[in-house]
C-alpha positions as CSV (number, residue, x, y, z in Angstrom):
1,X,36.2,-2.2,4.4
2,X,39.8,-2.8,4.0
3,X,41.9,0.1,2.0
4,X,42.9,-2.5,-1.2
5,X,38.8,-2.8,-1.4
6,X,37.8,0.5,-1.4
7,X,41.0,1.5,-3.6
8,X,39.0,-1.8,-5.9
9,X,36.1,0.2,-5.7
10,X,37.3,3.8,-7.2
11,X,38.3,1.6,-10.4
12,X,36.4,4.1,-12.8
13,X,36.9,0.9,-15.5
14,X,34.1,-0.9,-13.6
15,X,31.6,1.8,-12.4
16,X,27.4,1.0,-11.4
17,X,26.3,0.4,-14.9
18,X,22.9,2.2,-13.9
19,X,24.5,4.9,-13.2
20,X,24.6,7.9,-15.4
21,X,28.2,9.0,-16.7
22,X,27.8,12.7,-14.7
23,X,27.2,10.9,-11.2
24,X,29.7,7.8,-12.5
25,X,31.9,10.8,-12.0
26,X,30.8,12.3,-8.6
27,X,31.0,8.4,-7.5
28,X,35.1,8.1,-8.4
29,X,35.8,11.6,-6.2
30,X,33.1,10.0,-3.2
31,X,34.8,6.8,-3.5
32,X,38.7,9.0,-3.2
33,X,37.3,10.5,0.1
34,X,36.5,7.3,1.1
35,X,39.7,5.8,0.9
36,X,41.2,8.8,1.9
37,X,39.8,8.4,5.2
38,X,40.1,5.3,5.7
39,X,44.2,5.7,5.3
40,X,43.5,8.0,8.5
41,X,42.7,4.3,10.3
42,X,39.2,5.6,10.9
43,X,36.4,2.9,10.2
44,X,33.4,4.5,7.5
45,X,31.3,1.6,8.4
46,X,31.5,1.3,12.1
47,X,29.3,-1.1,14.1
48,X,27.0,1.3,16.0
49,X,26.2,4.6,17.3
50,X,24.8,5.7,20.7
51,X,22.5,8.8,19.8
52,X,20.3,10.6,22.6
53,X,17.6,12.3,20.5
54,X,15.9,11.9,17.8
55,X,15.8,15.2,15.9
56,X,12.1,15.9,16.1
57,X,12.6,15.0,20.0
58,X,14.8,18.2,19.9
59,X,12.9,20.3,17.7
60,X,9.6,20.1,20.4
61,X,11.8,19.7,23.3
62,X,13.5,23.3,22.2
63,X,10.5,25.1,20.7
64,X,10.5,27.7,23.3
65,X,14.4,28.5,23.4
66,X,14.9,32.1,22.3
67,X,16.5,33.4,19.2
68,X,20.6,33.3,20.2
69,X,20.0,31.4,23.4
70,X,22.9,28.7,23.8
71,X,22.2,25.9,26.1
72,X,24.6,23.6,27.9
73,X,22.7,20.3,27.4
74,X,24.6,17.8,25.6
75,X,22.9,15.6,22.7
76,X,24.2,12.9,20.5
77,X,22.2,13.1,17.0
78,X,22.5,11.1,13.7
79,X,21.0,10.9,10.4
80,X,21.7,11.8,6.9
81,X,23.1,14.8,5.1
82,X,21.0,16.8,3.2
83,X,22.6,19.9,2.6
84,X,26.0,21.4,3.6
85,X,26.4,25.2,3.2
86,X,29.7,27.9,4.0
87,X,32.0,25.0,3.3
88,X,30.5,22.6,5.8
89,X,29.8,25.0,8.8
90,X,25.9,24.2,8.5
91,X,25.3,21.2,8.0
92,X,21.5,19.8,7.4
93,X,20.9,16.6,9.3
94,X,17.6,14.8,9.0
95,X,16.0,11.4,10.6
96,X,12.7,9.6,10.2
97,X,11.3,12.2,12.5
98,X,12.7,15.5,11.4
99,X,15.7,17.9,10.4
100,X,18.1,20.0,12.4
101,X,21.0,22.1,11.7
102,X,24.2,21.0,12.9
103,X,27.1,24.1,13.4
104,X,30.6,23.2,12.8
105,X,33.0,26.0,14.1
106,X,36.6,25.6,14.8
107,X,36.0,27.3,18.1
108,X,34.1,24.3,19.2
109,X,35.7,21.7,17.7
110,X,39.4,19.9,17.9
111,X,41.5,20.6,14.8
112,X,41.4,16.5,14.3
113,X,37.6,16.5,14.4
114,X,37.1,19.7,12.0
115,X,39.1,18.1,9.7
116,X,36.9,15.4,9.6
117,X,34.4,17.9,7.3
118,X,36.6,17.2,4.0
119,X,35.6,13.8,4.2
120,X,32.1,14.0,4.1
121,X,29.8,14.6,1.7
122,X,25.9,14.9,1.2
123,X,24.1,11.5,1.7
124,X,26.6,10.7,4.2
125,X,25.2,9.3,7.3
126,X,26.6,10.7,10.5
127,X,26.8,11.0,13.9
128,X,27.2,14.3,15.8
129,X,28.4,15.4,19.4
130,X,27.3,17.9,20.8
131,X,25.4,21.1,22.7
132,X,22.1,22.2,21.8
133,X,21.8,26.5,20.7
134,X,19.5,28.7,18.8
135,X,20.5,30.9,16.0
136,X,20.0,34.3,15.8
137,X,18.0,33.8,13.2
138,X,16.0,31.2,14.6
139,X,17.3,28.1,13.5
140,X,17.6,25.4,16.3
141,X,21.2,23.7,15.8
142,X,23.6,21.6,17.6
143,X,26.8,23.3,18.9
144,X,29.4,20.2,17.2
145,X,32.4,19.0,19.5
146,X,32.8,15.6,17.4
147,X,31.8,14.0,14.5
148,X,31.9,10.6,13.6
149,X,30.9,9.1,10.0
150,X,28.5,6.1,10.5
151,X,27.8,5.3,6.6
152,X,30.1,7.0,3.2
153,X,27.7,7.1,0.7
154,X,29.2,6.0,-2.5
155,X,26.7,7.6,-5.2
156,X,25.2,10.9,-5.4
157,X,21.9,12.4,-4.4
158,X,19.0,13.6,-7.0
159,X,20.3,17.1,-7.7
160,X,18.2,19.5,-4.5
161,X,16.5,22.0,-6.6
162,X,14.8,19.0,-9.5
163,X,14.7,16.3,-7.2
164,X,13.4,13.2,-8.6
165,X,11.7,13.8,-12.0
166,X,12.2,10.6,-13.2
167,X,8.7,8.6,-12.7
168,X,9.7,5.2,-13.3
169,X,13.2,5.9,-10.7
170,X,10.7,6.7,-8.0
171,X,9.3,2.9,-7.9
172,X,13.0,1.2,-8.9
173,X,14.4,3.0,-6.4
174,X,12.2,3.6,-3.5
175,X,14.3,4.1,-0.9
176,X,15.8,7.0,-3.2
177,X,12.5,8.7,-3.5
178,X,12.4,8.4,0.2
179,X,15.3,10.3,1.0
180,X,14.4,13.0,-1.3
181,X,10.6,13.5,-1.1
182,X,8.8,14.5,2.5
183,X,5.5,13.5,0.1
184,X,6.3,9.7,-0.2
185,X,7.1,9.5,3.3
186,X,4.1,10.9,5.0
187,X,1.9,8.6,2.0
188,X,3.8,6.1,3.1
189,X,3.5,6.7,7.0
190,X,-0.3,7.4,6.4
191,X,-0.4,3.6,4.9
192,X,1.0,2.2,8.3
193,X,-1.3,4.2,10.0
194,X,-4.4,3.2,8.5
195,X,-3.1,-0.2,8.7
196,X,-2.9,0.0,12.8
197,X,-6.4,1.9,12.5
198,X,-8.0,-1.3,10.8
199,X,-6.4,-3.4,13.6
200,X,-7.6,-0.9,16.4
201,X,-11.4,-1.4,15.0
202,X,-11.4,-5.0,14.8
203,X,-9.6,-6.1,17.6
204,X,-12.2,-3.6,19.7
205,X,-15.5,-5.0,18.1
206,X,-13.9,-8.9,19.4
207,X,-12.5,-10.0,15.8
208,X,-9.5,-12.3,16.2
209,X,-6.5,-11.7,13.3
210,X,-5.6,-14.9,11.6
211,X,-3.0,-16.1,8.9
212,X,-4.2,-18.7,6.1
213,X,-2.2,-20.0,3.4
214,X,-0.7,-18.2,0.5
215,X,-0.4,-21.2,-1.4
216,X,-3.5,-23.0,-2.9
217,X,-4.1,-26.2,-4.4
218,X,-7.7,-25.1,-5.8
219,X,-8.2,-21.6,-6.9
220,X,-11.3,-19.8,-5.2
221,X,-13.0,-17.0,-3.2
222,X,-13.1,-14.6,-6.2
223,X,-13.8,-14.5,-9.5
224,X,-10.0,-13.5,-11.1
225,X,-7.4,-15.4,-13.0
226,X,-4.5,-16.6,-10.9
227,X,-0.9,-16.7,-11.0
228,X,0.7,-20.2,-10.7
229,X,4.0,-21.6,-9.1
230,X,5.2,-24.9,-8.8
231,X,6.0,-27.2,-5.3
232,X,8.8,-28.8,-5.9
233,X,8.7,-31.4,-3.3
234,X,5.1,-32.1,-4.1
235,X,5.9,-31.9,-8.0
236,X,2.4,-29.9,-7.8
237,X,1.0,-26.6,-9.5
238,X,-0.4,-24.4,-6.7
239,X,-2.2,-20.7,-7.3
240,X,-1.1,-17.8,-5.3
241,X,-4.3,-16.6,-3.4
242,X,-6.8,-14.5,-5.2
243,X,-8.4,-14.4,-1.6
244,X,-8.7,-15.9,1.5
245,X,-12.5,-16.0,1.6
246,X,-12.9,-19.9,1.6
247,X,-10.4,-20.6,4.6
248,X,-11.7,-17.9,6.6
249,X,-15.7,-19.2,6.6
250,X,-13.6,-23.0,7.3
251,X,-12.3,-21.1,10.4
252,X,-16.4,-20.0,11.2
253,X,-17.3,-23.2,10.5
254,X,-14.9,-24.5,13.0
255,X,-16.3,-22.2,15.9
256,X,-12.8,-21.1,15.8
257,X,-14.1,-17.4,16.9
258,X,-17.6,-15.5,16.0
259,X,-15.8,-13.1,13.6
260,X,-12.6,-13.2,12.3
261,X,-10.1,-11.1,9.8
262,X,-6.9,-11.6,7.7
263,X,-5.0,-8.3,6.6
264,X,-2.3,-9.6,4.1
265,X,-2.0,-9.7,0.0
266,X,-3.7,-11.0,-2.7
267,X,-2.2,-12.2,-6.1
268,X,-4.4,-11.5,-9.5
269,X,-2.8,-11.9,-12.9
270,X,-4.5,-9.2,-14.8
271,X,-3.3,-6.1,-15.9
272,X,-1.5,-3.2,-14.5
273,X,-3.5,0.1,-14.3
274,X,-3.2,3.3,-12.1
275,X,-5.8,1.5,-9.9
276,X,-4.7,-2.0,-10.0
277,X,-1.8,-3.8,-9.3
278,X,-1.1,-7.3,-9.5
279,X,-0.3,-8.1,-5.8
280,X,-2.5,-6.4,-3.3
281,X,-3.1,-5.7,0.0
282,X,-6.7,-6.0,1.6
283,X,-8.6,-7.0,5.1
284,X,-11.3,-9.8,4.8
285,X,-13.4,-10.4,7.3
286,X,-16.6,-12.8,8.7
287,X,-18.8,-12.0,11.6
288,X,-21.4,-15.0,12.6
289,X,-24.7,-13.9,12.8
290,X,-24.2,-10.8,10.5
291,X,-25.8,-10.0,7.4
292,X,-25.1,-8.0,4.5
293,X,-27.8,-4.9,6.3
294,X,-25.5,-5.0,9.4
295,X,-22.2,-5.1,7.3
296,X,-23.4,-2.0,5.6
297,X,-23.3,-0.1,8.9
298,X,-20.1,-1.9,9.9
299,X,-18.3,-0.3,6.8
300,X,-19.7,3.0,7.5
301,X,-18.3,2.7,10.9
302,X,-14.7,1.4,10.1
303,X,-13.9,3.4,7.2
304,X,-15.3,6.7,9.7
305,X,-13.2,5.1,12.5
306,X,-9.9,4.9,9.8
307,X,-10.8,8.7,8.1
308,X,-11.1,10.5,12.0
309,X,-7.6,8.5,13.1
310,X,-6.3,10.0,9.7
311,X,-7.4,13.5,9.2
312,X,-9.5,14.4,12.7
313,X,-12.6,15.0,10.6
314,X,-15.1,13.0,8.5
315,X,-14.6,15.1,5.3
316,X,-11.9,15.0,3.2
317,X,-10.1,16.9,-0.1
318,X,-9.8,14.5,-2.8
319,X,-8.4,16.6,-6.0
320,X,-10.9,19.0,-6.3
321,X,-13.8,17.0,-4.7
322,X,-14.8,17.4,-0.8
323,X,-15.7,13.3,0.3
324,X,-17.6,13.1,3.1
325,X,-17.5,9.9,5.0
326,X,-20.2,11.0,7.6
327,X,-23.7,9.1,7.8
328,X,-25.6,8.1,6.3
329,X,-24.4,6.9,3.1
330,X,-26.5,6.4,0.2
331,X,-27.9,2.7,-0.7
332,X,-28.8,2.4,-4.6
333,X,-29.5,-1.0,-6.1
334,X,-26.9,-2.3,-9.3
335,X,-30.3,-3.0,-11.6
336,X,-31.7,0.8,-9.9
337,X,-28.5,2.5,-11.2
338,X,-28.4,1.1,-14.7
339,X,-32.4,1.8,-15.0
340,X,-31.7,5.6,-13.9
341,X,-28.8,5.8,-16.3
342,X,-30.5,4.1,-19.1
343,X,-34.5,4.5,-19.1
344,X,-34.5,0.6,-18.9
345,X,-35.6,-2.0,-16.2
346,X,-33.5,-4.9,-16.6
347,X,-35.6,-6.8,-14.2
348,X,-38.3,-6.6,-16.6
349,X,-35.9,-8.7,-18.7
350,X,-35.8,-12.5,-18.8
351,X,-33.4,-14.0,-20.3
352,X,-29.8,-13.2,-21.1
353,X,-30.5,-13.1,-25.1
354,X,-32.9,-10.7,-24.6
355,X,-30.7,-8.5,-22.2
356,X,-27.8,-9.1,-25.0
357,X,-29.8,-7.8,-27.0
358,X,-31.4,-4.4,-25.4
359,X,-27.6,-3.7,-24.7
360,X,-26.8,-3.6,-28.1
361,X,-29.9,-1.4,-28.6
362,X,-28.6,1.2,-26.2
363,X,-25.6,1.1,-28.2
364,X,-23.4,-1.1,-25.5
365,X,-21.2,-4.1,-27.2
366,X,-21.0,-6.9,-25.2
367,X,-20.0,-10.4,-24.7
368,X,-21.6,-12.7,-26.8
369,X,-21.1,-14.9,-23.6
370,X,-22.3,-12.9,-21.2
371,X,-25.3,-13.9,-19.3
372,X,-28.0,-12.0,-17.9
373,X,-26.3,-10.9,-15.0
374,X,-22.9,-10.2,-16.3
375,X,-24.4,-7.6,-19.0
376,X,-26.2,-5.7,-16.2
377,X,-22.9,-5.5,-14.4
378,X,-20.9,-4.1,-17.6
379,X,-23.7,-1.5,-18.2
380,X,-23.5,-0.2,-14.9
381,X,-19.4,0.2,-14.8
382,X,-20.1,1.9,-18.4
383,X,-22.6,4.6,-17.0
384,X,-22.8,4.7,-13.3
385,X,-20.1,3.8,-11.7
386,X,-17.4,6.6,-12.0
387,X,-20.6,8.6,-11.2
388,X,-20.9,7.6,-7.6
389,X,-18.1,10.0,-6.0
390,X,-19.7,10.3,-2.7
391,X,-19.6,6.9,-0.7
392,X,-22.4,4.5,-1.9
393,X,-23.2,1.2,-1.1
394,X,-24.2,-0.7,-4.3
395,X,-26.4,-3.4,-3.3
396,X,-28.8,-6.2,-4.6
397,X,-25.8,-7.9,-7.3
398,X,-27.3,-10.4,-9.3
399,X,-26.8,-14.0,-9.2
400,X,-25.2,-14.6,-12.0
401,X,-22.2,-12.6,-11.1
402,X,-22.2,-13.3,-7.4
403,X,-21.5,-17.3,-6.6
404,X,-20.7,-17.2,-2.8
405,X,-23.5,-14.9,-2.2
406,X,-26.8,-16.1,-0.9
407,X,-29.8,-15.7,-2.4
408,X,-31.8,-12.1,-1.8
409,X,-34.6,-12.8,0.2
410,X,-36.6,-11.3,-1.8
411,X,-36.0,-12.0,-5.4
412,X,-34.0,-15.3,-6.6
413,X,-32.5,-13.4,-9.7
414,X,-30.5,-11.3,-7.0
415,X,-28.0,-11.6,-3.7
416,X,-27.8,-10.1,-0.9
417,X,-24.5,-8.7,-2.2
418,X,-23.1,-5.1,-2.1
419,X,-20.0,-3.5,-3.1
420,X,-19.3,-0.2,-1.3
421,X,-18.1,3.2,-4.2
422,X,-16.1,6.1,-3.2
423,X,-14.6,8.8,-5.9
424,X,-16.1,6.3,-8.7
425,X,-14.3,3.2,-7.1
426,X,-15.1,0.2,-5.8
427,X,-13.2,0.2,-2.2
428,X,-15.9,-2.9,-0.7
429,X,-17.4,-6.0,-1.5
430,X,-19.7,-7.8,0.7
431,X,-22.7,-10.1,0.8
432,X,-24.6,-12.5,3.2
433,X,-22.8,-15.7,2.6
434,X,-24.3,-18.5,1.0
435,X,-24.2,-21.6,3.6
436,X,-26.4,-24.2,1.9
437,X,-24.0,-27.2,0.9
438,X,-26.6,-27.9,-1.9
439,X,-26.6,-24.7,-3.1
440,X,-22.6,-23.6,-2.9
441,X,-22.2,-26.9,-5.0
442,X,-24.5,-25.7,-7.9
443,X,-23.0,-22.6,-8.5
444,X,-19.2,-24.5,-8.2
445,X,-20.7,-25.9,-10.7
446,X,-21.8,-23.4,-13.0
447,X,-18.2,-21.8,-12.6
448,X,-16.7,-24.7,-13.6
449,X,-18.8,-24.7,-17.0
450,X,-17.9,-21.5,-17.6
451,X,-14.4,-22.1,-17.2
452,X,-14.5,-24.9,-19.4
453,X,-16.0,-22.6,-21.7
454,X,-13.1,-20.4,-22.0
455,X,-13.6,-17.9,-18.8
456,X,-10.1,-18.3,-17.0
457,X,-11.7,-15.9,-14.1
458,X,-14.1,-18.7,-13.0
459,X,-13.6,-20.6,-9.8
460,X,-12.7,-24.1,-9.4
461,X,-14.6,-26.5,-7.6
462,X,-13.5,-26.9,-4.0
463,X,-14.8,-30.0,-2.7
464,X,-13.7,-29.6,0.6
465,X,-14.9,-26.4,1.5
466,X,-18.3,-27.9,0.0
467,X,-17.8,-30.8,2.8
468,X,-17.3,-28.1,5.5
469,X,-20.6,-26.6,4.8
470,X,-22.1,-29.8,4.7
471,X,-21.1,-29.3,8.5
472,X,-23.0,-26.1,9.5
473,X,-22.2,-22.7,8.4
474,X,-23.6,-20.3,10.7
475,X,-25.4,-17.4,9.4
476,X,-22.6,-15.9,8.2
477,X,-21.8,-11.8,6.6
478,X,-18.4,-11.4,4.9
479,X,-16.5,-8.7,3.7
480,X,-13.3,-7.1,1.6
481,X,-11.7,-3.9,2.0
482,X,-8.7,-3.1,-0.5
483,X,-6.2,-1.2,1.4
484,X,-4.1,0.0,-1.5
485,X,-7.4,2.6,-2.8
486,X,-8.4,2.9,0.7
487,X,-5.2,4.6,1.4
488,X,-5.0,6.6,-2.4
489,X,-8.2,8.1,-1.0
490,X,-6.8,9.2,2.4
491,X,-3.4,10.8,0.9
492,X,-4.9,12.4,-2.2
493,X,-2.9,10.0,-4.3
494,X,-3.9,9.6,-8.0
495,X,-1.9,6.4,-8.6
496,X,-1.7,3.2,-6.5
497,X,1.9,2.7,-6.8
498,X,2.3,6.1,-5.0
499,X,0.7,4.3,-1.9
500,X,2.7,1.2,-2.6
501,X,6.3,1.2,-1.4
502,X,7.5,-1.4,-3.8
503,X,5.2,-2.1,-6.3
504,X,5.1,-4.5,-9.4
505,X,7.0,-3.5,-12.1
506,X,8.4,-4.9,-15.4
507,X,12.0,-6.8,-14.7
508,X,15.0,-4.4,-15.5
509,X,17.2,-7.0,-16.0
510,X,19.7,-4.8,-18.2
511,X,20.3,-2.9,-14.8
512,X,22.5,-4.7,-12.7
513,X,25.8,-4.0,-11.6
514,X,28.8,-5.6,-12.1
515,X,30.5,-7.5,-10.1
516,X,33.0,-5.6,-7.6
């Protein structure tokens, strides 16, 4: 940055209009120092720094040297600072991977480089030459001969001692939150490491990873209502992906592998709730040969595999709940649940009048659309599900509600579907899929009536994937795992855009800055 931008910049007549006036202020005198040292001919912004350590490198590397012990070993350390104390003689300076105290002393230091501490200020990023010595008090520090400013931040910190009270800052300004609250990085970090757990599991059991399009020309693989963006070149509406189900069984079909997965997001345009958010991430997964018994166990054992590489144990503190992830977890039917919750056997039931009906009895108000199926599901979310802290498997859907599902082997009014509940919410879905061409087509049918009748959730009828059926679908178990509540489970995090790093929020369009 040359000195006529940076003098350009300290213009107080066009400040950050998101600014507040108070840091507006603090800005101008950050912006003086920065031009201040830049008339010294040193760069603010140079090019790169060699550093030796990382600061939690040091911290373990040095956790047996004695109180007042002062070492020879040289080190070369940056990072950001966080707090400056005794007019810059201790200086906290803090990484990815930890903090350490940085000692600035005229005895140690040129008169050019301790000069250097009027220029900086906290958020500054810096880098710091040096020996390595332990306070008498403890503190592990680094002796500084040189100092060399790698970034001038230009707008204050969060004020130390209130830190970041503003809610809706944290999301708009993530990487804010992140220099200010240990919390949001270790949810964060947990996310990745979940994430690499997943990968770990899968890849051991033989799965093969896969990528499939974003982009679809027929909306499908979940009942949800899409969002919709236009191809230019093609002049053509396509639908961001609900899910990548349909692709994935072309890719069984294909003998491309005997199980395959896709970790990557999802796009539903529904509303925004501490659970939900319109973009999400999740793994789906099919396994030839599989059925929705042997997924059951496979859930089990990933979600123990992620919880042990997380917390070393399969019990967790969730709020004021203990979860325990160990074996076996319960297995309750959808129809079992409603009848224990209500006194009534909806199987007994026939027809979706007369199920209509008994709901309203029971005091329920449902659709007047809603079939048999779909009135047994919205009793059970009413009474049962927010019951089922501990992790149950929810199995035995019915039909109506479960249209790439195949029929239970059992009883033709159910699938062999089941969705898996932890802490009241649904973290799984999963079923034996359905491979008969004749049948898939039917129910693409019936979802295409009911989208013609108004239900902008229903699926659309994919032709091709009914043709690739028509070639032989192994038996065939699939399954869903949303990462975003996985991880809210795993970090004690009440709301998913605490586990998200940038998550959706409503445009802010009245907060951008001017031009400079």
């Amino acid at each position: 940055m040359t000195q006529k931008t940076s003098a350009a910049l300290a213009d107080p007549s066009a400040p950050a209009s998101s600014v507040q006036q108070d840091d507006n202020i603090l800005r101008a005198a950050k912006l003086k120092k920065l031009q201040a040292l830049e008339e010294t001919g040193t760069n603010a912004f140079p090019h790169k720094f060699e550093r030796t350590h990382k600061q939690g490198e040091l911290q373990d590397k040095y956790a047996g040297l004695e109180n007042g012990a002062e070492t020879e070993d040289h080190v070369h350390i940056a990072g950001r600072v966080m707090a400056m104390r005794n007019n810059g003689m201790f200086i906290d300076l803090t990484d990815p991977s930890g903090k350490i105290q940085v000692f600035c002393h005229k005895e140690s230091m040129e008169p050019s480089e301790f000069q250097k501490l009027d220029y900086i200020d906290l958020g500054d990023i810096i880098g710091v030459e040096g020996t390595i010595r332990r306070t008498p008090r403890g503190e592990l520090s680094v002796r500084t001969k040189s100092i060399t400013m790698l970034t001038k931040s230009l707008l204050p910190l969060p004020e130390k001692y209130h830190g970041m009270t503003n809610i809706e800052q944290r999301y708009r300004q993530r990487y804010l939150d992140l220099i200010m609250n240990e919390q949001s990085r270790t949810v964060l970090r947990t996310r990745t490491m979940i994430v690499r757990a997943i990968r770990e599991f899968m890849n051991n059991m033989g799965a093969m990873e896969v990528e499939t399009p974003m982009l679809h020309p027929i909306m499908g693989g979940a009942a949800a209502k899409p969002f919709v963006t236009h191809h230019n070149a093609f002049d053509t509406d396509f639908f961001l992906r609900v899910a990548p189900e349909l692709y994935l069984k072309r890719l069984i079909v294909g003998g491309f592998a005997d199980a395959v997965y896709e970790i990557g997001r999802n796009f539903r345009n529904e509303g925004v709730s501490i659970k939900h958010n319109p973009e999400y991430t999740a793994i789906e997964a099919y396994h030839s040969y599989m059925d929705y018994y042997d997924l059951m166990n496979l859930i089990e054992d990933l979600v123990r595999f992620i919880v042990l590489a997380v917390h070393g144990s399969t019990k967790i503190q969730y709020g004021d709940k203990v979860i325990d992830f160990g074996p076996p977890w319960a297995r309750k039917s959808m129809v079992g649940l409603v009848q224990e919750e209500t006194g009534v056997d909806f199987m007994t039931i026939e027809t979706a009048a007369a199920a209509r009906a008994k709901a309203a009895e029971l005091g329920f108000k449902v659709d007047p659309q809603f079939n048999w199926g779909q009135v047994v599901e919205y009793i059970f979310a009413e009474t049962a599900e927010h019951k089922l802290i501990q992790p149950t498997h929810v199995i035995d859907h019915p039909y109506d509600i479960s249209p790439l599902s195949k029929l239970h082997r059992d009883n033709p009014r159910l699938t062999e579907r089941f969705e898996s509940y932890v802490n009241g919410w649904e973290i799984c879905n999963a079923f034996t899929e359905l491979n008969d061409p004749r049948d898939q087509l039917a129910r693409f049918q019936e979802q295409v009536a009911q989208r013609e009748g108004g239900n902008e959730e229903s699926m659309m009828l994919d032709d091709d994937f009914v043709t690739a059926l028509e070639y032989g679908l192994p038996p065939t178990g699939g399954w869903g795992v949303g990462i975003d509540r996985l991880v809210m489970l795993l970090t004690d995090s009440s709301n998913i855009r605490d586990v998200i790093a940038f998550p959706t929020l409503k445009p802010n369009f009245g907060n951008k800055k001017s031009a400079e």
